[in-house]
C-alpha positions as CSV (number, residue, x, y, z in Angstrom):
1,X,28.8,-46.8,-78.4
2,X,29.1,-48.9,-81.6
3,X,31.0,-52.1,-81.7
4,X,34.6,-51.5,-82.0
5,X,34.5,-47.8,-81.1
6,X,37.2,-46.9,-78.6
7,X,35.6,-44.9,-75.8
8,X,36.8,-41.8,-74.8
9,X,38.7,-42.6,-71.8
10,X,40.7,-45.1,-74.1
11,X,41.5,-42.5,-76.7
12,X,43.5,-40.4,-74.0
13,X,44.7,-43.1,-72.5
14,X,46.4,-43.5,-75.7
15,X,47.6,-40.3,-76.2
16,X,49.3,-40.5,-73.0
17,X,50.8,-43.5,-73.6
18,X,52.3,-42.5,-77.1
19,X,53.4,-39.0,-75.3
20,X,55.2,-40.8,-72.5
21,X,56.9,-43.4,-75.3
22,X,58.0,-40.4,-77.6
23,X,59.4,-38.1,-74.4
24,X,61.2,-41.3,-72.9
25,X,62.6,-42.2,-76.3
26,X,64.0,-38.1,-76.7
27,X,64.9,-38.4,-73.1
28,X,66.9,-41.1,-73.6
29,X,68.7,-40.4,-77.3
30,X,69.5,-37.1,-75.0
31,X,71.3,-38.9,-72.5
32,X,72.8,-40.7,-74.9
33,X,74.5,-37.9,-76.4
34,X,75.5,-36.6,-72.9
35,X,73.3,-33.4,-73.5
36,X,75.5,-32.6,-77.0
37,X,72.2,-30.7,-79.3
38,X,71.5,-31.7,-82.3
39,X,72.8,-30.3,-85.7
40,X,68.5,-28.5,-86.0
41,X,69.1,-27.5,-82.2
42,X,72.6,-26.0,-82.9
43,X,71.0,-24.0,-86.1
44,X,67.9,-23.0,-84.3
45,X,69.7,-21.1,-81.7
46,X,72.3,-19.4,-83.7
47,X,69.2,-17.9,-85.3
48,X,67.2,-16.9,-82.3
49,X,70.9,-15.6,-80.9
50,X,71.1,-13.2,-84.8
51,X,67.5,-12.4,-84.6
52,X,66.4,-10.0,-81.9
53,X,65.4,-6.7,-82.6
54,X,64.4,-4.8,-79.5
55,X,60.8,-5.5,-79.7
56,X,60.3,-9.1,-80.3
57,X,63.1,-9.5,-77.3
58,X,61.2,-7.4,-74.9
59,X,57.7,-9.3,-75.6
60,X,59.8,-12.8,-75.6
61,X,60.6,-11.8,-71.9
62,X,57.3,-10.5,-71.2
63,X,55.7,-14.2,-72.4
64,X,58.3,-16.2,-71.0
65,X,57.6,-14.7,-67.6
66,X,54.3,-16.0,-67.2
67,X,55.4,-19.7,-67.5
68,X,57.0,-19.4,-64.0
69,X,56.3,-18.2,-60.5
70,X,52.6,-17.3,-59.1
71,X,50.8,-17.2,-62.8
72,X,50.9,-20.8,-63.2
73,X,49.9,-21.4,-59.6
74,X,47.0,-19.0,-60.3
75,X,45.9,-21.0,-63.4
76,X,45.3,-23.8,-61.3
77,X,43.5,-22.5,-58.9
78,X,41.3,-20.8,-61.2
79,X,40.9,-23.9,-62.6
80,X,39.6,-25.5,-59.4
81,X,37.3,-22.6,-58.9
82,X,35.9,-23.1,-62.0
83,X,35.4,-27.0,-61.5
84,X,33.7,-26.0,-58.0
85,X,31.6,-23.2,-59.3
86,X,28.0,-23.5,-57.4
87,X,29.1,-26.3,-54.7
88,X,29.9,-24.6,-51.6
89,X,33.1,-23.9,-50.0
90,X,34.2,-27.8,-49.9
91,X,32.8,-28.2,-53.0
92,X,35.4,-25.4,-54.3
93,X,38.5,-26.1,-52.6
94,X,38.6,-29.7,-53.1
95,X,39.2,-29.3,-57.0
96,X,41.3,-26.2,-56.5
97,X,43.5,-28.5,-53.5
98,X,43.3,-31.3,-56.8
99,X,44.6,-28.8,-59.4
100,X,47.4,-27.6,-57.1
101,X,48.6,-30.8,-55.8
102,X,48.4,-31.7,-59.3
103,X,50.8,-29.4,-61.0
104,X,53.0,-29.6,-57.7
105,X,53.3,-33.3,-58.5
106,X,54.0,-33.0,-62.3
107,X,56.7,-29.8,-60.9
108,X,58.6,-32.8,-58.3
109,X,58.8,-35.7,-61.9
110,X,59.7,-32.9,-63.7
111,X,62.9,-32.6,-61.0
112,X,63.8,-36.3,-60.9
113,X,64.2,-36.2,-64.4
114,X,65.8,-32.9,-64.9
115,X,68.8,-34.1,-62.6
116,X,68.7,-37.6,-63.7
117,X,69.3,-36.4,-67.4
118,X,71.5,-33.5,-66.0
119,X,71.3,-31.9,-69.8
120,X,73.6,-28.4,-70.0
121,X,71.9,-25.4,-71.1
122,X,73.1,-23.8,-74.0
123,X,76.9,-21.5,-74.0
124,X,76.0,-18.6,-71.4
125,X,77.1,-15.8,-74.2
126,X,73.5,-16.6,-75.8
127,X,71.3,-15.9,-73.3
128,X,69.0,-12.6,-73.0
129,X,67.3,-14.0,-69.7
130,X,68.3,-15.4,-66.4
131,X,68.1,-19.2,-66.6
132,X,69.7,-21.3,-64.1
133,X,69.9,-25.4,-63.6
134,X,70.1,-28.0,-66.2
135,X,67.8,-27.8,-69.6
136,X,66.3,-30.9,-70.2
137,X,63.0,-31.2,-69.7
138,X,61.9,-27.1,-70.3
139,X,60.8,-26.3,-67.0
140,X,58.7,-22.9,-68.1
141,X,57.3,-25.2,-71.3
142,X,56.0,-28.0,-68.9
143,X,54.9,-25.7,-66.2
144,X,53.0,-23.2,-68.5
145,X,51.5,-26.1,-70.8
146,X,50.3,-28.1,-67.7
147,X,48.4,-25.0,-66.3
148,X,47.0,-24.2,-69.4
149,X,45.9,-27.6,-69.8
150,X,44.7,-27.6,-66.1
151,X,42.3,-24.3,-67.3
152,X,41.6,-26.4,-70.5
153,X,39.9,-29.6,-68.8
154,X,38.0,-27.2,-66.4
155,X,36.3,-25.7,-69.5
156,X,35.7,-29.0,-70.9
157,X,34.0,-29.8,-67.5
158,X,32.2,-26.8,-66.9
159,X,31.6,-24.4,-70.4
160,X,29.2,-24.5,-73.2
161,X,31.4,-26.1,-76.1
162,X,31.8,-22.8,-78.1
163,X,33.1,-21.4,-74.9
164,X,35.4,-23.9,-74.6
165,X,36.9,-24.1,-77.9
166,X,37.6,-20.3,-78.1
167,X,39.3,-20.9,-74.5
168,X,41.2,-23.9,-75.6
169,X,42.5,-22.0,-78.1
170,X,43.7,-18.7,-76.0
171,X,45.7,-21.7,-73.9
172,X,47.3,-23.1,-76.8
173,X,48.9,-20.2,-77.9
174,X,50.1,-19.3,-74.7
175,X,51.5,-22.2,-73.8
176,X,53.2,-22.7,-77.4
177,X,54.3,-18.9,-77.2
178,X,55.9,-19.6,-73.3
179,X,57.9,-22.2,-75.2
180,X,59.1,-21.3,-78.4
181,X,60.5,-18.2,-76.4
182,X,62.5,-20.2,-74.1
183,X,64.1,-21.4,-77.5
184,X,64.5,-17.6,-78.7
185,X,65.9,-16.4,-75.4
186,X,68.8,-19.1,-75.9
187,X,68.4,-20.3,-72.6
188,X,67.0,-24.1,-73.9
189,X,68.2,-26.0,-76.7
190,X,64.8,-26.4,-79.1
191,X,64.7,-30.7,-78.0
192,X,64.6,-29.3,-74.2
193,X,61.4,-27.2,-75.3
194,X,59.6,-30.1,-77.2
195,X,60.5,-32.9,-74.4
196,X,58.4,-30.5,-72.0
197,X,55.6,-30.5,-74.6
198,X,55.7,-34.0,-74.7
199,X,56.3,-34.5,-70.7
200,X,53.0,-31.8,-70.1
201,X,51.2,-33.7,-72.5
202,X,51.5,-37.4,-70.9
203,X,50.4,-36.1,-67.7
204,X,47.6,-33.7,-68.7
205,X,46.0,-36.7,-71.5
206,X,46.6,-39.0,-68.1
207,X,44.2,-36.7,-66.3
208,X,41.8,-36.5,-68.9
209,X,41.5,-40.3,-68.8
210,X,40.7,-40.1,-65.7
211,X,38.1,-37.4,-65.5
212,X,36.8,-39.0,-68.9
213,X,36.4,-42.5,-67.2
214,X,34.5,-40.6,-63.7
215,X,32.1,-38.8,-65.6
216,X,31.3,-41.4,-67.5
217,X,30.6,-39.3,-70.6
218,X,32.3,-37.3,-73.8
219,X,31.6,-33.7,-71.7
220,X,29.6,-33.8,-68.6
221,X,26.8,-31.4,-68.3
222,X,26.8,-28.2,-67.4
223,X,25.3,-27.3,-63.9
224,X,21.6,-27.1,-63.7
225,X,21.4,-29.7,-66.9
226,X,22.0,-32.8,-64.7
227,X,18.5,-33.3,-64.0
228,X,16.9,-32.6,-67.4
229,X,19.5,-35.1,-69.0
230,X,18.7,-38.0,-65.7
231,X,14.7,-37.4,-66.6
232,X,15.6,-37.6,-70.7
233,X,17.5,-40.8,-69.9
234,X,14.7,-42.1,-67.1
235,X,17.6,-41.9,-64.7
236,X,16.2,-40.4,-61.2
237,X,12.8,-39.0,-60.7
């Protein structure tokens, strides 16, 4: 590393940081306000309520279905099989009991702050889904961005880069479309749907800290490289 380069682990460090700064500051300006949306939140869903054809709103409530119940369970556990590809059956169920425990502990925060803000959704009349519970953070935005991020750092772990990338980007959009239809469905106020973006993102760029700082490296290798790369180095025989 250069002098004055900021390893890897420090960059996402960062970013979780600034993500936990910017969803604590719009959690509290929230509470602040006593739930009452913004002026852009007020105009956003009077749009989504005058803009629904019968199309878009059956595809909205076909994506927004997938950011809750067994899918994003699924994701994870994918995500630990992946990680534990080729290690036995410890060796897999020890990341997929990780990725699991994982998402069930961002799902308990995600709780204590959803009744400590205690944000009302917005007027019933506006809704084209069933939604239930207070608004603030988006529960299907944080749940579906966490699981796609969980998938995300499993590729990063595990795939060849260009498989990564193109899988990275299938994620996004998922996760992005799982949002932006909680918005449209008029169940979440659009400030409910970017503070669980920005809740997702300070625990998943907390993670990748961590898994950047244990490997030790930008991407670890994939399996069956380790050796090569030890000899190339003149680490181990």
């Amino acid at each position: 590393m250069s002098p004055g380069a900021v390893s890897l682990p420090t960059r996402w460090a960062l970013v979780a940081a600034l993500s936990a700064a910017l969803f604590g500051l719009l959690a509290l300006l929230v509470t602040a306000r006593h739930g009452t949306p913004w002026a852009l939140d007020l105009r956003l869903h009077q749009w989504s309520v005058r803009h629904r054809p019968p199309v878009l709103l059956a595809l909205a409530r076909a994506i927004t279905a997938t950011g809750t119940g067994p899918f994003p369970y699924l994701c994870a556990v994918t995500a630990g099989l992946v990680v534990g590809a080729g290690r036995g059956a410890w060796g897999r169920l020890l990341p997929v009991a990780g990725a699991l425990g994982f998402l069930l502990l961002v799902q308990g925060m995600r709780y204590a702050v959803l009744f400590a803000v205690s944000r009302p959704r917005p007027p019933a009349g506006g809704w084209a889904t069933h939604a239930n519970g207070f608004a603030f953070p988006s529960g299907h935005t944080s749940t579906s961005a966490t699981a796609a991020g969980l998938l995300a750092l499993a590729l990063w772990q595990t795939a060849t880069p260009a498989a990564a990338r193109a899988g990275w980007c299938v994620l996004a959009c998922w996760a992005v479309a799982v949002g932006l239809t909680r918005g449209y469905l008029g169940v979440h106020w659009p400030s409910d749907v970017l503070g669980g973006w920005l809740y997702a993102l300070t625990w998943l760029a907390a993670a990748t800290a961590w898994a950047a700082r244990t490997y030790r490296t930008g991407r670890p290798a994939p399996p069956g490289r380790s050796a090569v790369n030890r000899r190339c180095h003149g680490v181990g025989p």
